[in-house]
C-alpha positions in Angstrom: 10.2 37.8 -36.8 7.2 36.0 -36.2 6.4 35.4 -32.6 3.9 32.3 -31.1 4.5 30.2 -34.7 3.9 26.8 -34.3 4.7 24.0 -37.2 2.3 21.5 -37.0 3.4 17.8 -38.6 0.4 15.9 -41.2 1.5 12.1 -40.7 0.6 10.1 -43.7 -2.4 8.2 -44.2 -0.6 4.5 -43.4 1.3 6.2 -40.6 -1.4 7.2 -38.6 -3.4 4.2 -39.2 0.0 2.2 -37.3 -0.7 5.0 -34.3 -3.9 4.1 -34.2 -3.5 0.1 -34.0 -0.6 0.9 -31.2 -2.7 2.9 -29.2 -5.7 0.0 -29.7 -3.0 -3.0 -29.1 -1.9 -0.5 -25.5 -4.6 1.1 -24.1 -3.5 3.8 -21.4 -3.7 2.1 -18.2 -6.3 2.8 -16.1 -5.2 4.7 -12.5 -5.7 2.2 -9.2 -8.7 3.1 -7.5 -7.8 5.1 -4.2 -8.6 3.1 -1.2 -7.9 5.3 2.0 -8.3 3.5 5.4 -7.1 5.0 8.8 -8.0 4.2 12.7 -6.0 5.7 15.3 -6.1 4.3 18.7 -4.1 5.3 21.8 -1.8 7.5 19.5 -1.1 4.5 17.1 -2.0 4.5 13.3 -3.3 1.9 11.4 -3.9 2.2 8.1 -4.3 1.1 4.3 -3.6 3.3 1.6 -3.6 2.7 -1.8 -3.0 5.1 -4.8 -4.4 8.3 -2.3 -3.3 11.6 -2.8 -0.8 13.3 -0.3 -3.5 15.9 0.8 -6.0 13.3 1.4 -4.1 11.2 3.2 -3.2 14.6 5.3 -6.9 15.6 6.0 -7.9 12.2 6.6 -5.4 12.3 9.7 -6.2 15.6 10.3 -9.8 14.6 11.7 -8.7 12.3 13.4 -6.4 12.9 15.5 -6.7 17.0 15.6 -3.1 18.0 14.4 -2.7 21.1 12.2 -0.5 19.9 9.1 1.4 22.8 7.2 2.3 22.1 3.8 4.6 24.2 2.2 4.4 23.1 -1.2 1.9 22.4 -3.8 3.8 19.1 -4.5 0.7 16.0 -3.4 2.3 13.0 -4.5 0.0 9.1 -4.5 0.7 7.7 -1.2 0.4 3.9 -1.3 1.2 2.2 2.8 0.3 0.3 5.1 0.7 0.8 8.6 0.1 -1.2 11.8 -0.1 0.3 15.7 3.0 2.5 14.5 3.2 5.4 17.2 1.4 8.6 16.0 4.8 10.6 15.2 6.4 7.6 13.0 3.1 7.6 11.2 3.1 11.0 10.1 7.3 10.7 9.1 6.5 7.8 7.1 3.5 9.7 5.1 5.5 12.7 5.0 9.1 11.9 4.0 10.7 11.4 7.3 13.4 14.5 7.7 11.6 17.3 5.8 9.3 18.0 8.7 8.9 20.2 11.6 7.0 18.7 14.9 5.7 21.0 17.2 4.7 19.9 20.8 2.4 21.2 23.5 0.7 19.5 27.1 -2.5 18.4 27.0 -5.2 19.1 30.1 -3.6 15.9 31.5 0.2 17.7 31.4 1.2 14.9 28.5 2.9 16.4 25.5 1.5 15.9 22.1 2.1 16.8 18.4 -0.4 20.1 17.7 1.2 21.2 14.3 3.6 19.4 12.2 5.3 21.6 9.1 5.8 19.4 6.5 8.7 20.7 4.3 8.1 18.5 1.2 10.7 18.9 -1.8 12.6 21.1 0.0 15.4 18.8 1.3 17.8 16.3 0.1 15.6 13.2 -1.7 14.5 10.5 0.9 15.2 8.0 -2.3 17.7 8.1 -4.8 17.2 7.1 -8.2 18.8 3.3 -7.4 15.4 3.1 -5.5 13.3 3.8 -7.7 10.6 1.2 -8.5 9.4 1.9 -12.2 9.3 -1.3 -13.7 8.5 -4.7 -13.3 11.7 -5.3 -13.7 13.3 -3.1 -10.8 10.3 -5.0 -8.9 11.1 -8.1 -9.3 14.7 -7.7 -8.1 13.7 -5.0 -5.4 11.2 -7.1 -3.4 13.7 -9.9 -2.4 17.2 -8.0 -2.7 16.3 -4.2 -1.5 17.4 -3.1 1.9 14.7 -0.2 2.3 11.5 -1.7 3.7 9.5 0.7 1.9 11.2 -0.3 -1.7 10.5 -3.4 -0.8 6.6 -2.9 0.0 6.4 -0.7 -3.1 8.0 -3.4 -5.3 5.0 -5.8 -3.7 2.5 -3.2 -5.2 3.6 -3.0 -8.5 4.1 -6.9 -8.9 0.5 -7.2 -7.3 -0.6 -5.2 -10.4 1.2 -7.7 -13.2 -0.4 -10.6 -14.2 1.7 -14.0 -14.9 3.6 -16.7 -13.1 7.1 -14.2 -12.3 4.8 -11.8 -10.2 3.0 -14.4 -8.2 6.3 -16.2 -7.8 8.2 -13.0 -5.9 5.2 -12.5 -4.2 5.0 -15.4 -2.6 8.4 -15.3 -2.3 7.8 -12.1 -0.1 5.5 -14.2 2.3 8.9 -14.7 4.4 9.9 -11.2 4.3 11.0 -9.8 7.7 8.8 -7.0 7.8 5.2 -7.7 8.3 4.3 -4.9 6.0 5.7 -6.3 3.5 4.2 -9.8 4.6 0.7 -8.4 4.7 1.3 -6.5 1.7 2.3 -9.5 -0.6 -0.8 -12.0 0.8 -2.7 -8.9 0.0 -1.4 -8.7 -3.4 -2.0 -12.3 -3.8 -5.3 -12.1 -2.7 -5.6 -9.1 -5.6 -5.0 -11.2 -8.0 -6.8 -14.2 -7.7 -3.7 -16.1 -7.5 -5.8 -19.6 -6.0 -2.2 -21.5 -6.7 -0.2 -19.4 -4.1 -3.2 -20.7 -1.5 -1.1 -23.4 0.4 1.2 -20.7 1.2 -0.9 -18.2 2.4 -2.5 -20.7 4.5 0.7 -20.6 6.2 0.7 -17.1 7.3 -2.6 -17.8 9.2 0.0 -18.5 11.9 2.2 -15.3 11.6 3.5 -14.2 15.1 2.2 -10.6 13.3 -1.7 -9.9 14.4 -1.6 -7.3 11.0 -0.1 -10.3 9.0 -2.9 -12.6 9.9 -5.4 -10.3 9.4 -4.8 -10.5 6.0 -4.1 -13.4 5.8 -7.9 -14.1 7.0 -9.2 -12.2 4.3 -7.2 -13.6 1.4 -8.5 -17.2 2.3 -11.9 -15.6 2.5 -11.3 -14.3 -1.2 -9.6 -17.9 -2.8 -10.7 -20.1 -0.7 -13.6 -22.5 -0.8 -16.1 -23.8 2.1 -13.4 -26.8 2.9 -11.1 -24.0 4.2 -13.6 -23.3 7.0 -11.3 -25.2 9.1 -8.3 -23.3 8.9 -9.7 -19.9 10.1 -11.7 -22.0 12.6 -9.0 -21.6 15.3 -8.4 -17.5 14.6 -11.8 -17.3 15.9 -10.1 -17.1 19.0 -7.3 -15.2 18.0 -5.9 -12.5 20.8 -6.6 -9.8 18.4 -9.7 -9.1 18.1 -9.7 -7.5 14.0 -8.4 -11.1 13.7 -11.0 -13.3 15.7 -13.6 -10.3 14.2 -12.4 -10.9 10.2 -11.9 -15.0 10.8 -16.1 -14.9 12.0 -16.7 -13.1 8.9 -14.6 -14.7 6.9 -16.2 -18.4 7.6 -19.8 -17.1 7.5 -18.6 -15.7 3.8 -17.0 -19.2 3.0 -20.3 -21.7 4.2 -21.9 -19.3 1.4 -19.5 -21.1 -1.1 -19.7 -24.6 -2.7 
């Protein structure tokens, strides 16, 4: 017996020169760039991330906010949300996995009780998604981001579909425009806004009034990206929005869009 042998397959000659116009014709797609944006204020998050790893997304809230995480696997999943003024413990559950974690509490010099260590038990409990939720294909997306009952299927759907060109993705993502949840909302005028998609406009214009400050916000920035000087008047009145990211991003967003013809 001969132990470690390994066969190694010769394609022919016209074979591998069909491999090698496949792989030409479908180059391997390129990873999204990480984008990895937290504030925390009064203990509320808000954050965008795209595409960052599990353990950067840990440290990141780490610094700021002074908790101790515990990981007790070497499992660092791509974290893609987006998060709004959600209080501090919802935050961490949602970056987490929800159930497969262990807070721990103590009083601060003031005698108010706040989260010093959380355990977080990844792939040690029952999956937070089944396969049904799963959100592989532009396919599963398309259906997901109107029909899917999980808010975060819904927002994941939104990502994919922001990374598909053609008429379909822009379609279900500005279908998503009227979504309940403003993640999802701000997620698909973000998408939009991604992709260049200057038709879908007139509708994001619309979400300039969203009763959502997050939801506007983006939707300031988006008209900033596809817009044109004329649209100078519609971010006009979010100058004095309540919010102040808002009133901050529609100043910004006008001085960007007098720069344009």
């Amino acid at each position: 017996m001969i132990s470690g042998f390994c066969r190694s397959a010769v394609l022919p000659l016209p074979l591998l020169a069909l491999v090698a116009a496949a792989r030409a014709q479908n180059p391997p797609t390129q990873p999204p760039p990480e984008v990895l944006r937290i504030r925390v204020e009064a203990d509320h998050v808000t954050a965008e991330i795209r595409s960052s790893p599990l353990r950067h997304v840990l440290e990141e809230l780490a610094a700021r906010t002074g908790i101790v995480f515990e990981v007790a696997t070497a499992w660092n999943p791509l974290i893609s949300l987006t998060l709004y003024k959600v209080p501090l413990q919802e935050a961490v559950q949602r970056v987490v996995g929800g159930g497969d974690s262990i807070f721990y509490f103590a009083k601060d010099a003031a005698g108010v009780s706040r989260i010093r260590r959380v355990r977080a038990l990844l792939g040690t409990g029952v999956p937070t998604k089944s396969g049904d939720d799963a959100v592989d294909t532009v396919e599963r997306a398309l259906k997901a981001v109107t029909e899917h009952p999980n808010v975060e299927v819904r927002q994941k759907a939104v990502e994919v579909l922001a990374t598909v060109k053609g008429d379909a993705a822009v379609s279900a993502l500005t279908l998503a425009l009227a979504d309940k949840s403003p993640e999802v909302r701000a997620a698909a005028i973000e998408g939009l806004a991604g992709m260049g998609a200057r038709p879908a406009l007139p509708k994001v214009l619309a979400t300039l009034k969203d009763s959502h400050p997050g939801v506007r916000q983006s939707a300031v920035e988006a008209v900033t990206l596809l817009g044109t000087a004329e649209n100078v008047k519609d971010l006009k009145p979010l100058v004095r929005d309540k919010d102040p990211a808002v009133a901050s991003a529609a100043e910004m967003g006008i001085r960007r869009l007098l720069q344009r013809p």
